[in-house]
N, C-alpha and C positions, 0 to 999 in steps of 0.2 A: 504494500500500500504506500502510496505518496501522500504525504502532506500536504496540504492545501488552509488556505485560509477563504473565505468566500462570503458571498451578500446571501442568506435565506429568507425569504419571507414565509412567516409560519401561521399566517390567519388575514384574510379580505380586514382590507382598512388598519391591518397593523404597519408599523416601521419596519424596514430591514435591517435585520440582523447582522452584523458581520462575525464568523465564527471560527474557529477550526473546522476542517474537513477532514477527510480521508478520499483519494480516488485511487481506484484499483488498477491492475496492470488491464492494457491494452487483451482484447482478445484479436479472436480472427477478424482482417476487416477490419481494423482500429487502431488507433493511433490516440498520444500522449500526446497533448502538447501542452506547453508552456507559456498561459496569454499574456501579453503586455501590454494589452490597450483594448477598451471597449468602449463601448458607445451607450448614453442614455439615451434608450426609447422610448416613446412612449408604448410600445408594446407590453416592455413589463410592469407598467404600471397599468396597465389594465388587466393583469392579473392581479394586482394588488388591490384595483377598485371592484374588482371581481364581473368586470366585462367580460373577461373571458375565463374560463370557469378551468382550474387545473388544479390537479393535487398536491395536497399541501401536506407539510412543508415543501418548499422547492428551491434549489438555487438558481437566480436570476442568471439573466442576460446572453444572448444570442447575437450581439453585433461583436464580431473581436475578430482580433490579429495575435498570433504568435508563433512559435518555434515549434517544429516538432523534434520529443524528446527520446518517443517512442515508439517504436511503431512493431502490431501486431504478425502474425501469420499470414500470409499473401497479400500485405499491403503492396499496390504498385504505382499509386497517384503519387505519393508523395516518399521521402528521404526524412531519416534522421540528418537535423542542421535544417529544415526546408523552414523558410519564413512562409505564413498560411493566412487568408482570408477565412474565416470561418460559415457554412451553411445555413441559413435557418430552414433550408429546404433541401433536402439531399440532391442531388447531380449524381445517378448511377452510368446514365450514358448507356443504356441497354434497356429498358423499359420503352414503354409503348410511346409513351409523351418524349421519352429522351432522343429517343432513336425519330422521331418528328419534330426536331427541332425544339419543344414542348420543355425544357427541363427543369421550369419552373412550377411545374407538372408532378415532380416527378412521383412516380409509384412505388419505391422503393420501401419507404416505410408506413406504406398502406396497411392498415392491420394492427400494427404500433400505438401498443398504449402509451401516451402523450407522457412525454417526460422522461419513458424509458428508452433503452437501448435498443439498439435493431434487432437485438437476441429477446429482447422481452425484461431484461434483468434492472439494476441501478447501477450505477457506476458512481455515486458520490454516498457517504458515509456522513453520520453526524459524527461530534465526538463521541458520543455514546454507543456510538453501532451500529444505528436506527438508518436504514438505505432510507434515499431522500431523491426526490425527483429533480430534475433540468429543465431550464426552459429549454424546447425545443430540440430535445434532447443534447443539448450542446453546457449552457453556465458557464458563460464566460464573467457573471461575475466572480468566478472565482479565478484563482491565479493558475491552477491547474485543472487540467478536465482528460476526460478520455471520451470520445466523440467515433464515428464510423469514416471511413477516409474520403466516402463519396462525400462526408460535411465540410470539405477541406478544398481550399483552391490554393494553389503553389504560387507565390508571387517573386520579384527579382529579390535579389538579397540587398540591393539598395536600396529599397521602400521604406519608408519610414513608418511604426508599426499603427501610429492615431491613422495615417492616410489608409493604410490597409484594413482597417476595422471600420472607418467612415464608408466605405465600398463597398463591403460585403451586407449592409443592410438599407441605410437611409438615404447613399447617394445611389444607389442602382434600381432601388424601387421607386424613385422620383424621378431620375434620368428617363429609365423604364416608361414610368404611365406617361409621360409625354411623349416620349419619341416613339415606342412599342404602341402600348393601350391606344395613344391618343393619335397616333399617325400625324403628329403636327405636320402642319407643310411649309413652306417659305409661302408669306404676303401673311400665315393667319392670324387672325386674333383669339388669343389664349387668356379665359379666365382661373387663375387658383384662386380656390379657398384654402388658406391655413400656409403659413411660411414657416414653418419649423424645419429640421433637419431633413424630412421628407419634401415638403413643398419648395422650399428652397430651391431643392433640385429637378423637381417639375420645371421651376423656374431655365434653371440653366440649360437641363432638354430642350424647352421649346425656343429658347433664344439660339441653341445651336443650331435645331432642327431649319429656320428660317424664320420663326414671327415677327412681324411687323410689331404686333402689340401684345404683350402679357401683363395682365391685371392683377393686381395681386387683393387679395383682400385678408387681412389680418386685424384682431385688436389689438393685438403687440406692438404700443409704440416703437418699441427695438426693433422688432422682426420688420416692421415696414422701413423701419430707416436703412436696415442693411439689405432690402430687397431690390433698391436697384444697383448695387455692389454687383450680384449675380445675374441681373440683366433684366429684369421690370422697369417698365416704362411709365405703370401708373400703381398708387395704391391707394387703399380706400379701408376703414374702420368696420365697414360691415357692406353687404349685398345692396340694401338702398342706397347706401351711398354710391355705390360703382354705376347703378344703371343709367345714371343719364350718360357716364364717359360712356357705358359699353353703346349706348343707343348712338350715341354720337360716334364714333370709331367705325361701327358696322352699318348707319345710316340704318338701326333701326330693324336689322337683320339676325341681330344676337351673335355671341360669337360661336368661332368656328369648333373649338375644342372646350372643355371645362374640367378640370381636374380636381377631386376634392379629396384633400389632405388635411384635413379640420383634426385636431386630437380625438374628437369621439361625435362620432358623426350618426344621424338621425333619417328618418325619412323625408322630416322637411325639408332639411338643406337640400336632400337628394333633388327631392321637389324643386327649389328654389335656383341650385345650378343648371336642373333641365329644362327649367324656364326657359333661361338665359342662355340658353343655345341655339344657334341659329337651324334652318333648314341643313338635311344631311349632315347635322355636326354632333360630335360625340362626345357625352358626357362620361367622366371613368372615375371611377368611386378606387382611391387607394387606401384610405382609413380603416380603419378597425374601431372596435368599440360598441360596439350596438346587438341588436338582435330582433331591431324593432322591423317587423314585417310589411309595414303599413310606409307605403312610398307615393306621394302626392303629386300623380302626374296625369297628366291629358291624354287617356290611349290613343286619339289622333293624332299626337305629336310623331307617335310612332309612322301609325299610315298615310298621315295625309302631307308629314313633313319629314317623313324618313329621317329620323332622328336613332341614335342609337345609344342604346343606356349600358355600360360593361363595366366590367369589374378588370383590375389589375394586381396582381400578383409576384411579387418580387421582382416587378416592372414587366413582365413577360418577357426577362431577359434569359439566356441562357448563362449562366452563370462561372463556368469554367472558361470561357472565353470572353466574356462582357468585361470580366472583372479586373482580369489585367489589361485590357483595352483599356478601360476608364484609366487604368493609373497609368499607361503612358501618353492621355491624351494630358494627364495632370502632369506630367515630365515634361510633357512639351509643352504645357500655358497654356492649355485649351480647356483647363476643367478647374474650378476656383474649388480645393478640400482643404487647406490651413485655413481658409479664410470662412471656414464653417465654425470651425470651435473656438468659439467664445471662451469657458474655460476648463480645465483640467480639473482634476481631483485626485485625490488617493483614495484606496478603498473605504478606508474609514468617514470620507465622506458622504456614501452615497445619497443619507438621506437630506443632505443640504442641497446635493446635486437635482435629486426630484422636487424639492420646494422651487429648485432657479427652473425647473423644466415648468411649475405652474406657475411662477409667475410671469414666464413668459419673458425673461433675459437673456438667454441663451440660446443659440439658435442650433447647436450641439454641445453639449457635455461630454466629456471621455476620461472616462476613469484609466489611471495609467497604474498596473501594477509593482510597474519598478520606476523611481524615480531617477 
């Protein structure tokens, strides 16, 4: 067994704990590694507001980068020494979805109860003994984990490991629902909702992709100040406020794309971006948090305005190859990731790090395991 130290949360609406762990050797198909850098999502705190419902205790966090230290029986993705973008989606590369381009799809751990390993088992320990669940099967907030290899993408050994952990969750499923989900095109006009560490990078998609105009709408005095940093041209405090620019920008046609990255999204807002969509334009819901059924929309928007309503998932990027893409588009100035994280923490901060994620100061958080 390896030692670890790590963030659990052990009850909806408690604090996270930081503890001693325990994680066991790699089996077949898995791999050690050693994280040094994670990211605050809002994903694991909707485990913690109990959005999304997962067994408890658990250790947090699924955005990381680190080392592998160890690697199981027929591992052949990766190398003991390999610097790793961590999965929150497995990439087996042989599956139905993988092998169709699909790997954000992927079916690998179909069947998989949520938190375990691909064998069925735990792989982290309390101090007491007590096996304890993962998010996502991964826990990067702890400092070590043991994970499947298909959860692992191999990055250059020059990377720097905050830009490699910002990649593997909040800049590729933003990049993703723009440029993937949302097909931006050059001339269109793109509305987000929500400029956090996901929307952010909506932003930067569709400015690469060609928009003319991306709207931003956030209440985060911050979030909108640093939104044309990334390439917004307009922002706004809430949905009323944007429609007259959006009416004026598209003469009243709505825009072309709407991507909604809100922290904990609803059916109204569903509603209220697919308003705001013009003729043939598509709204893509990337958010989490909800479970609400009820989505307020006009079924002629569908027929009579071929409108179309989708969901996006880990951008519908394919991730073994996206991922190092993105970082040498950031090698070569074409993708803004330092200029994400506002600020750093050590583990022992985390629950200060989720008070700056609600108040909406930071536009990324990254917990660094080794200073």
């Amino acid at each position: 067994m390896v030692k670890a130290r790590g963030a659990v949360i052990h009850g909806v609406g408690e604090k996270w704990s930081v503890e001693d762990l325990q994680v066991g050797d790699p089996g077949p198909g898995e791999v050690l590694v050693k994280v040094m850098a994670t990211g605050i999502c809002h994903s694991d705190d909707h485990v913690v507001r109990g959005d999304i419902r997962a067994e408890l205790p658990q250790v947090g966090g699924h955005e990381g980068a680190g080392i592998v230290e160890k690697v199981g029986v027929g591992v052949s993705r990766v190398k003991v020494g390999d610097r790793v973008a961590t999965l929150f989606v497995p990439a087996c590369g042989s599956c139905r979805y993988c092998a169709a381009g699909r790997s954000y799809l992927c079916e690998s751990a179909a069947g998989v109860r949520p938190g375990y390993a691909m064998d069925g088992t735990l792989r982290f320990q309390l101090a007491d003994g007590r096996g304890v669940t993962a998010t996502s099967s991964l826990g990067t907030f702890a400092n070590y984990l043991v994970c499947h290899e298909s959860q692992t993408v191999a990055v250059p050994d020059s990377t720097d490991f905050t830009a490699a952990c910002l990649v593997s969750c909040g800049v590729i499923t933003g990049w993703g629902a723009a440029v993937n989900a949302g097909d931006v095109r050059p001339g269109d006009a793109v509305l987000v909702l929500g400029a956090g560490g996901v929307g952010m990078n909506v932003v930067q998609g569709a400015r690469h992709a060609g928009a003319d105009h991306v709207i931003v709408v956030d209440p985060s005095e911050f979030a909108r100040s640093q939104a044309p940093t990334f390439g917004a041209t307009d922002t706004f405090t809430s949905l009323d406020n944007a429609r007259p620019r959006i009416e004026e920008i598209t003469g009243g046609r709505g825009v072309d794309v709407s991507v909604i990255t809100v922290g904990r999204v609803n059916g109204d807002i569903i509603g209220q971006a697919f308003d705001l969509t013009g003729k043939a334009g598509t709204c893509v819901v990337a958010s989490l948090g909800s479970t609400d059924k009820h989505i307020a929309v006009n079924p002629r928007d569908f027929s009579n305005r071929t409108k179309t309503l989708t969901g996006s998932l880990f951008g519908n990027c394919n991730p073994v190859a996206d991922i190092p893409r993105l970082l040498g588009m950031h090698s070569a100035g074409r993708l803004k990731l330092d200029e994400l994280v506002t600020r750093t923490y050590g583990l022992e901060q985390i629950n200060e790090a989720y008070d700056d994620l609600h108040a909406g100061v930071n536009i990324r958080g990254v917990i660094l395991h080794e200073h």
